[in-house]
C-alpha positions in Angstrom: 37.7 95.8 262.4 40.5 97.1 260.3 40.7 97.9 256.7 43.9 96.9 255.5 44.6 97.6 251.7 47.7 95.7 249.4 47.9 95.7 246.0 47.1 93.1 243.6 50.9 91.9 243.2 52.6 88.8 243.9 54.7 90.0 246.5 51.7 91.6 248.4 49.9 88.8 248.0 52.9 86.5 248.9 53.5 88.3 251.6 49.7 88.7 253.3 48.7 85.3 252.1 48.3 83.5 256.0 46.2 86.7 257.2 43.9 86.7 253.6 43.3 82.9 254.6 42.3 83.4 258.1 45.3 81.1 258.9 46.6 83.6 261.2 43.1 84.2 263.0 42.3 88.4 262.3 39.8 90.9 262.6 40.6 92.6 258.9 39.2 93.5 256.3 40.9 93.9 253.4 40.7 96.1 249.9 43.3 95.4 247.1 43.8 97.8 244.5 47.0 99.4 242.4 49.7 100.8 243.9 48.9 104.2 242.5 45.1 104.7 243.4 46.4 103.1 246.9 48.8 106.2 246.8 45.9 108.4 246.2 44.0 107.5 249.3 46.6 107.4 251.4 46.9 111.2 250.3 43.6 112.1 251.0 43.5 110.3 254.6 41.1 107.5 253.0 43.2 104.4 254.2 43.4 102.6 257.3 46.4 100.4 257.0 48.3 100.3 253.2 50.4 99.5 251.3 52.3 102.7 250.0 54.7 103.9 247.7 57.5 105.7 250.1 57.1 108.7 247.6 53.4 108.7 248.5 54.2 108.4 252.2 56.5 111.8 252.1 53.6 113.5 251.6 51.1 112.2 254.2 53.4 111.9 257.0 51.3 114.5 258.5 48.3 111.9 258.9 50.6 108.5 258.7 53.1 106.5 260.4 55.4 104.1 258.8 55.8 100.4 260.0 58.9 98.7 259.8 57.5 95.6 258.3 55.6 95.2 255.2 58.5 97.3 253.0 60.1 96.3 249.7 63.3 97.5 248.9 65.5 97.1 246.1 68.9 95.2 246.7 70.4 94.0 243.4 67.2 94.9 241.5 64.5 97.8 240.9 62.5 99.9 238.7 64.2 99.3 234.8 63.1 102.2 231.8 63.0 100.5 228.7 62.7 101.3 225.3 61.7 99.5 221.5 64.8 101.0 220.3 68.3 102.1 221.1 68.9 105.5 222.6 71.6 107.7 224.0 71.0 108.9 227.6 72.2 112.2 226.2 68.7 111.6 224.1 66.1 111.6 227.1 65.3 114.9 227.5 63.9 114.8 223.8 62.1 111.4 224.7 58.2 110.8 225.8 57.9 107.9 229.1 55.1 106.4 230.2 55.3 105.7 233.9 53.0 104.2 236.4 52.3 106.9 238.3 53.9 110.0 239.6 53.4 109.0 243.3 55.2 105.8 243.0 58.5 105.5 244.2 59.9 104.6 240.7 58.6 108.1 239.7 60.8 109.5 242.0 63.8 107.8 241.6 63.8 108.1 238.0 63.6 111.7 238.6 66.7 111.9 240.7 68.4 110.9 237.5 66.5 111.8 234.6 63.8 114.0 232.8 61.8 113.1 229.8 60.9 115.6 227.2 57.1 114.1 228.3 55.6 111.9 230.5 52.2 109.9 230.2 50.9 108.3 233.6 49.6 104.9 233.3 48.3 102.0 234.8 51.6 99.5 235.2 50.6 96.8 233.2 50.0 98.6 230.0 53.2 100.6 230.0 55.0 97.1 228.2 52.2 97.9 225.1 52.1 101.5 225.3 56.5 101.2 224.4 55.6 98.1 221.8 53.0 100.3 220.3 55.2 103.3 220.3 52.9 105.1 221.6 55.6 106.1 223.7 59.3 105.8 223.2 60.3 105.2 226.7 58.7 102.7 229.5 59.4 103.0 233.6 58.4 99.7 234.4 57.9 97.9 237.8 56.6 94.7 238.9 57.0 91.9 236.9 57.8 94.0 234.3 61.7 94.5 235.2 61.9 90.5 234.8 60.3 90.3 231.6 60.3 92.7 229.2 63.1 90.8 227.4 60.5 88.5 226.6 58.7 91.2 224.4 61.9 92.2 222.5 62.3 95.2 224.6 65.6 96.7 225.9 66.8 98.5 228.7 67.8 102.2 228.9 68.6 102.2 232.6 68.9 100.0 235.6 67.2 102.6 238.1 68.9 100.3 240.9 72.6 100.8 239.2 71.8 104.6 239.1 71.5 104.7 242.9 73.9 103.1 243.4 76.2 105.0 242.2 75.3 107.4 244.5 74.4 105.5 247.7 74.9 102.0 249.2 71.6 101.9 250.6 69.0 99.6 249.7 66.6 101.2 247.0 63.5 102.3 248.7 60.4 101.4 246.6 57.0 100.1 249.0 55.8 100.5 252.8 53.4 99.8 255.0 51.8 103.0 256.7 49.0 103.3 259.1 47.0 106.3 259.8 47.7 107.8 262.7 44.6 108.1 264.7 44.0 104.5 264.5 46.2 102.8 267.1 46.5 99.4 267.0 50.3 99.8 265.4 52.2 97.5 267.6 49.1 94.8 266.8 48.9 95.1 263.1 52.5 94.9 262.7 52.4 91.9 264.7 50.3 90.7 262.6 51.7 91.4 259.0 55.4 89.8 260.4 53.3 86.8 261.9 52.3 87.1 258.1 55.4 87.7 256.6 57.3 84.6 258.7 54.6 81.6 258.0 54.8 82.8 254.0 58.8 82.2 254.2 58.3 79.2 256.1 55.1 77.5 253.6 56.3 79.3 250.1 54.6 76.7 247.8 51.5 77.4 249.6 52.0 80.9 249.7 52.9 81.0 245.8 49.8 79.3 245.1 47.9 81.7 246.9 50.4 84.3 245.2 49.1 83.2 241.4 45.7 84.5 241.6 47.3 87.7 240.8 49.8 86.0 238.3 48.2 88.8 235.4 49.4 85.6 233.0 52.6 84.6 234.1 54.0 81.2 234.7 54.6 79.8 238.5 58.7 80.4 238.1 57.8 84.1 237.5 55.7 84.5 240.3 58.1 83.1 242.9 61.1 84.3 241.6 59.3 88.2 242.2 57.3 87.3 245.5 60.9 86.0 246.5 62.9 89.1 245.7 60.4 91.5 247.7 59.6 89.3 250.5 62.7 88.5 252.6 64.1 89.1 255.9 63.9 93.0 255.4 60.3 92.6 254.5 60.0 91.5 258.3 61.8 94.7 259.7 63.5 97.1 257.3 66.4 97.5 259.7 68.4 100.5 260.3 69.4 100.8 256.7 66.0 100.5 255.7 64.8 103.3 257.9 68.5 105.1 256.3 67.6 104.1 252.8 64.3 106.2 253.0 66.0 109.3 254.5 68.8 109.4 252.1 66.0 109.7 249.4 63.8 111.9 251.3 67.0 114.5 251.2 67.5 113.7 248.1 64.5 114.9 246.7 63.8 117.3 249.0 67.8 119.1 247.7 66.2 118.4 243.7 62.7 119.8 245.3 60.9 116.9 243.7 59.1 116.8 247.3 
């Protein structure tokens, strides 16, 4: 038996919805939990199989490998900070941001480009309140999120995707799947999550339905329109830009020594 942990996210779910429904016969088990305390076990060795934030995985390559299927990458779209207000980029570095972790990969990249005067971790789905509530004045959002926080009135400061950009045309790196490497069974499990991946993209209604048990309240249009975005042909194998993509950043922090 394997442990295989994904987070409770529509894309995750999308994507492992024919291996949690035993219609892709398997010998897992499976945990699902946030991305961030997912980060934190694949730092301390904990996890089998996970998902994983790519900033997580730079610092337990020592103890994990990195498949080439089970990725989300950023082509078009990313990470978004947002704020209640207007302000200057100029203004930031007088500005507090909650953000959902600072093992995520949207930690990271907002990092490349920016600095807040201070920064409050927090689980992803309060970080839309924490801005409304001005608790804090900036949000790093992810998920959903960067699809709907126009919906709350909020606005956006900066389009992490457009910031990369600008200095890459790689995809944005954002989620992977690593396995621990004493486990084996790597050509197997990814087998199995691409078996996965290919009979979502082929049955999406019945994937989305599985999909909106983790909806977190929002409508079916939502849900596919996100699963959709992260699930793709890349999802299946990251490709050689993929595997680029995550090097470029990987320098890229390593020259900022955010790594």
């Amino acid at each position: 038996m394997v442990i295989v942990c994904h987070t409770p996210d529509a894309d995750d779910a999308f994507m492992f919805y024919a291996l949690r429904k035993r219609i892709i016969d398997n010998d897992f088990e499976f945990c699902v939990d946030d991305i961030e305390t997912l980060n934190r076990m694949v730092i301390r060795g904990e996890a089998e199989v996970s998902s994983s934030s790519v900033n997580a995985y730079f610092k337990a390559m020592k103890n994990y490998s990195m498949l080439r299927a089970g990725g989300s990458f950023g082509e078009g779209y990313g990470p978004v900070i947002v704020s209640k207000r207007d302000f200057s980029r100029d203004e930031i570095g007088k500005l507090s941001i909650a953000v959902p972790g600072r093992l995520t990969s949207s930690y990271l990249i907002y990092r490349l480009f920016f600095r807040a005067d201070s920064e409050v971790e927090m689980r992803f789905d309060r970080i839309i309140d924490a801005v409304l509530n001005d608790d804090v004045d900036l949000g790093l959002l992810i998920h959903e999120g960067q699809d709907t926080y126009r919906n709350y009135g909020l606005r956006l400061f900066s389009d992490l995707y457009n910031e990369w950009k600008n200095i890459t045309d790689y995809p944005l790196p954002l989620g992977i799947m690593v396995i621990r490497k004493d486990l084996g069974k790597r050509n197997y499990i990814q087998r199995m999550i691409r078996d996965s991946i290919d009979y979502s993209l082929k049955h999406v209604d019945d994937a989305i339905d599985f999909a909106m048990e983790y909806s977190r309240g929002n409508d079916r249009d939502t849900i596919k329109k996100f699963a959709l975005k992260y699930v793709n042909e890349r999802t299946y194998d990251m490709g050689k830009d993929g595997l680029g993509a995550i090097k470029f950043l990987y320098r890229a922090a390593r020259e900022m020594n955010l790594i």
